[in-house]
SEROFI-719787 format. One record per residue (C-alpha): residue in three letters; z negated, y negated, x. Coordinates in steps of 0.1 Angstrom, whole numbers, padded with zeros to 4 digits, always signed. Each point is the difference from the previous one (the first is absolute). Layout:
BEGIN
ALAZYX...
# end
This chain:
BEGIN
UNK-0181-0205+0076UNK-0027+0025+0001UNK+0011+0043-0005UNK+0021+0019+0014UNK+0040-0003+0005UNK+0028+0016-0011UNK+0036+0000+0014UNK+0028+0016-0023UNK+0033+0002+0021UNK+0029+0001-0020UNK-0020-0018-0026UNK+0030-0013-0025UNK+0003+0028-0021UNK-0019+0025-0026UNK-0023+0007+0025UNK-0008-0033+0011UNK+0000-0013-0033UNK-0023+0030-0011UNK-0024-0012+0026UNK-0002-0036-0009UNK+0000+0006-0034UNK-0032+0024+0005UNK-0015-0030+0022UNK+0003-0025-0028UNK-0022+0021-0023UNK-0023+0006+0026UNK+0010+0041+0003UNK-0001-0006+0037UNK-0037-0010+0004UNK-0016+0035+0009UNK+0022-0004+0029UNK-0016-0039+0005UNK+0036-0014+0004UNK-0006-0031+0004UNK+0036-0015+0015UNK+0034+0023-0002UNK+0030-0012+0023UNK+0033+0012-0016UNK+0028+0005+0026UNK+0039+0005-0010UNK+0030-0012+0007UNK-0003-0021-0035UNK-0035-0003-0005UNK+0002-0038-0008UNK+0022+0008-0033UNK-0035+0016-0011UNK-0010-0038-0010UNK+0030-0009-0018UNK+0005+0034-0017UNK-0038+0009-0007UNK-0022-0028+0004UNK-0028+0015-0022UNK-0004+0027+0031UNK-0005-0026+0025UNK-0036-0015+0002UNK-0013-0021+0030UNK-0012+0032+0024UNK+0032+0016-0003UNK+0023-0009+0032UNK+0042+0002-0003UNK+0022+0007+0034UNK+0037+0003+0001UNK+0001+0025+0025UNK+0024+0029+0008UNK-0025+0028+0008UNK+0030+0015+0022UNK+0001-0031+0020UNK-0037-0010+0003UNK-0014-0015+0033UNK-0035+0003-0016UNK-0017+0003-0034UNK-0031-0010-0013UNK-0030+0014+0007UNK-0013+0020-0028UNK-0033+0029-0012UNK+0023+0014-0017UNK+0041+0005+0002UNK+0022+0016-0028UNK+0034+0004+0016UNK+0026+0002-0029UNK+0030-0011+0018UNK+0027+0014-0012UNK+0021-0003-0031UNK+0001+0023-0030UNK+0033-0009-0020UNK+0020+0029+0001UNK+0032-0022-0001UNK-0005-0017+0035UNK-0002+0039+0010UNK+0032+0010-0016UNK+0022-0035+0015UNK-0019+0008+0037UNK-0021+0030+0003UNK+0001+0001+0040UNK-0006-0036-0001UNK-0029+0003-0023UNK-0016+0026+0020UNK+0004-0019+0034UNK-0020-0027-0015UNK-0031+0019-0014UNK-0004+0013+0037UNK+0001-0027+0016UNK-0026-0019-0017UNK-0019+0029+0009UNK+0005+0000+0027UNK-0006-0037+0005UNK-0031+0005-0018UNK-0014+0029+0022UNK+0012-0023+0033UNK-0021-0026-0012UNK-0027+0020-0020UNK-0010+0011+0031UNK-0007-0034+0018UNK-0015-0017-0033UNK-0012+0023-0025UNK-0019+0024+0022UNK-0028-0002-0019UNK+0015+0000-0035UNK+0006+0024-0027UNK+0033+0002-0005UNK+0018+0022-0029UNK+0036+0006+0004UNK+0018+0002-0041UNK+0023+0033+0009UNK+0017+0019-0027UNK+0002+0037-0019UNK+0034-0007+0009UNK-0008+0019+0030UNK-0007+0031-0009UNK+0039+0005-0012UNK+0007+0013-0031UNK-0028+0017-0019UNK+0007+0034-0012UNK+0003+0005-0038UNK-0028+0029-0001UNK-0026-0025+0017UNK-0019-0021-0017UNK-0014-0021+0026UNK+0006-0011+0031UNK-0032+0003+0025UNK-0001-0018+0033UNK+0005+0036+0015UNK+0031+0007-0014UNK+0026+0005+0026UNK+0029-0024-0007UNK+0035+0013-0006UNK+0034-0010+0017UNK+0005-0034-0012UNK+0035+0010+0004UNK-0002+0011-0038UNK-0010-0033-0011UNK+0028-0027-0010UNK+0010-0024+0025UNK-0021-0031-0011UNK-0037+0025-0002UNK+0009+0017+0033UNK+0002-0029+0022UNK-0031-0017-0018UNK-0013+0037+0003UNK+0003+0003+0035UNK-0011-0033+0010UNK-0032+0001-0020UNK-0004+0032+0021UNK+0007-0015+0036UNK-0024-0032-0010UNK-0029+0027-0006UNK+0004+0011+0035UNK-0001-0034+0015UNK-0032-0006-0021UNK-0014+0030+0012UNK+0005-0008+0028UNK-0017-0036+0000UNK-0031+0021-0009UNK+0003+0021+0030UNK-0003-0031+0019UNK-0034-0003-0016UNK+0007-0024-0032UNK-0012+0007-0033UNK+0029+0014-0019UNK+0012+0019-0031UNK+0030+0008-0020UNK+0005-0005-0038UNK+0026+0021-0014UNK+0011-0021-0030UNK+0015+0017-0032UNK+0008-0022-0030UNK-0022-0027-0022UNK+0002-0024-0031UNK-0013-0037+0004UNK+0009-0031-0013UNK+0020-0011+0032UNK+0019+0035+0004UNK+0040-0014-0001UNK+0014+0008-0032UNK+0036-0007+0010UNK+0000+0027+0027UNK+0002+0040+0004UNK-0039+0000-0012UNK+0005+0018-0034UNK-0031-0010-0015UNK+0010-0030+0009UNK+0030+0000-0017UNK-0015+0016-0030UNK-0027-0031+0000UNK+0030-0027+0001UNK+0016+0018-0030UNK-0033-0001-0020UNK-0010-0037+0010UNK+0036-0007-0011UNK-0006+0014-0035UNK+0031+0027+0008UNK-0003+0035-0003UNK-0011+0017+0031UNK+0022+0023+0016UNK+0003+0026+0025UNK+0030+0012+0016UNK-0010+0032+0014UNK+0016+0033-0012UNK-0023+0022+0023UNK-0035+0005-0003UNK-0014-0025+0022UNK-0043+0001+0007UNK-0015-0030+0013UNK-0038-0016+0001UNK-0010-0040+0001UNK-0031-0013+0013UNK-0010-0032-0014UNK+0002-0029+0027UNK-0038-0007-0001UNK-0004+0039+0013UNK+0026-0005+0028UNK-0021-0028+0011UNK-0033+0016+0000UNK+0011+0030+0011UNK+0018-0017+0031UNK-0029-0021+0008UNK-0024+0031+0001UNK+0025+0020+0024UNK+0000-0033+0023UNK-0037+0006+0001UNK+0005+0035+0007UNK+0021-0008+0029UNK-0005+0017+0032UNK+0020+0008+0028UNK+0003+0032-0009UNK+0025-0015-0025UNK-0004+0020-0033UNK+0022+0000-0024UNK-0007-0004-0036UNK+0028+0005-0033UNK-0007-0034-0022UNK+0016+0009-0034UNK-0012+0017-0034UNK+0002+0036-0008UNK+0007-0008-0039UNK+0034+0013+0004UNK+0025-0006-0034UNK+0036+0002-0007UNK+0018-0034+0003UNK+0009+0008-0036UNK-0039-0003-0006UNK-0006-0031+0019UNK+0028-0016-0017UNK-0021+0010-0034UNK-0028-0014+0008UNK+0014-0033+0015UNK+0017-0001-0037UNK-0029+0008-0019UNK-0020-0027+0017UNK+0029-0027-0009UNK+0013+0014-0033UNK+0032+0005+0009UNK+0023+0034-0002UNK+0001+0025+0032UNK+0031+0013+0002UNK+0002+0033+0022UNK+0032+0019+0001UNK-0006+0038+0004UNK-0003+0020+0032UNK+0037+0014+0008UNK-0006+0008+0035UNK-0023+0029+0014UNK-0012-0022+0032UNK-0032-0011-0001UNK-0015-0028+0021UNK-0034-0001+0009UNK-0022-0027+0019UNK-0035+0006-0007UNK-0030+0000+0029UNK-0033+0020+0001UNK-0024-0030+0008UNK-0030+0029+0002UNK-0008-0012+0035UNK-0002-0034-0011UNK-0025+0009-0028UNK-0018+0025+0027UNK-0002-0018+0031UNK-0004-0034-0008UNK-0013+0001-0042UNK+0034-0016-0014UNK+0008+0003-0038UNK+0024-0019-0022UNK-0013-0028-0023UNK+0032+0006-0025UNK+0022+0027-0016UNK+0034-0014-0006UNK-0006-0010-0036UNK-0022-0021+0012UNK+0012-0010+0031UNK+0032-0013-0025UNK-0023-0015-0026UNK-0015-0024+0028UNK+0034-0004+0018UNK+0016-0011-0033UNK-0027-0025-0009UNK+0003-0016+0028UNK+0038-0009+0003UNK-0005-0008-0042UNK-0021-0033+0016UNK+0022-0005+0026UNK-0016+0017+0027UNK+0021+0017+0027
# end
């Protein structure tokens, strides 16, 4: 098989999914991937569940990246291990962040021995920079994270081991391998769960359903979504950017909206009612990155607003897709 290769570790999920999804319609060829080798723990129920993502020069392993003796070798890693359903947080948060660092920390034992000469991109979170203040209105890299003492239980143990798994891939480029960090905020794609915490995801079920589309919140809440095609090519260019100087990039949009408004638009799009109660509490949550350096440093833009973003996202899962 003639290209390059491509190992996603904790491959199973949206990201995964995201990645072989981009690979089927050929989004991955500036990169010349020419074979991917998905790792997780149930990579195999990729086949039964999504056959239409699994071609010929795409490679399955049940493997617990926590546990592995060894893993493929690869031009390019995407480490994504670690779960993002907030309810496996709230039943066993200390659990939940004892197994993100230790398939880092697997990783970075073995990284060390058999990846030495990949570029390898490590899928953190804005989770750790605690909770944004209300007067900013974008997180950059530089930002100096609060306690995550003020976060709920089930974001500050996530929080803080997104936090201690940066270190241990900083420090895996200290030893001279070709690292960096991607500080994941929130996206929209046709294999986002949409029976999880993932509001837009929720809001997507609701309109695929034919139901009115809902939001709970009685706060101001400000969120962004990058489309799943720009988390892929956005991820792929900071692999190639890797160094082990280890920088560290925000992957998210800056189109921040209400969840109020996102619920509108997912409506719109499937002609169905939004229904938004009105704001009775003062609070206001805010998750939204500056991805400046991205667009500086390394010429990153988005290919979709959220209208758009939704319009593609919901004409895919009308065909079955996702």
């Amino acid at each position: 098989m003639s290209g390059r290769s491509l190992l996603l570790i904790g491959g199973s999920g949206f990201f995964g999914k995201s990645f072989l999804d981009a690979h089927r319609r050929g989004l991955l060829a500036p990169w010349s991937i020419g074979r991917i080798f998905v790792v997780a723990r149930s990579a195999s129920t990729l086949r039964r569940d999504h056959p239409q993502l699994i071609g010929s020069d795409v490679t399955l392993a049940d493997i617990d990246a926590a546990r592995a003796e060894e893993l493929p070798q690869a031009d390019f890693v995407v480490h994504a291990a670690s779960t993002t359903d907030a309810r496996r947080y709230a039943e066993d948060p200390q659990g939940e962040k004892a197994n993100i660092l230790a398939a880092v920390e697997n990783y970075v034992r073995i990284a060390q021995r058999d990846h030495s000469s990949s570029r390898i991109v490590y899928a953190s979170s804005g989770a750790v920079y605690g909770q944004q203040p209300a007067g900013l209105a974008e997180l950059p890299e530089d930002f100096t994270p609060g306690d995550t003492g003020e976060l709920v239980d089930t974001k500050r143990d996530y929080a803080e081991a997104k936090r201690l798994s940066e270190e241990l891939i900083a420090g895996l480029g200290s030893a001279g391998v070709s690292t960096a960090v991607a500080r994941c905020f929130a996206f929209v794609g046709a294999y986002l769960p949409r029976d999880q915490h993932f509001a837009i995801g929720n809001f997507l079920a609701d309109g695929v359903a034919g139901r009115p589309v809902r939001v709970q919140a009685r706060k101001a809440v400000y969120r962004s979504y990058m489309h799943a095609d720009d988390l892929v090519r956005w991820l792929m260019t900071l692999a190639e950017a890797a160094s082990p100087a280890c920088p560290i990039y925000n992957v998210g949009s800056d189109e921040a909206v209400t969840v109020g408004g996102a619920a509108a638009i997912v409506a719109a799009r499937f002609g169905v009612p939004a229904e938004v109660p009105p704001i009775t509490d003062p609070a206001v949550d805010r998750y939204i990155p500056s991805i400046a350096r991205a667009r500086a440093e390394l010429g990153l833009e988005l290919s979709h607003d959220l209208a758009s973003a939704v319009d593609d996202v919901a004409s895919r899962l009308e065909i079955g897709l996702g």
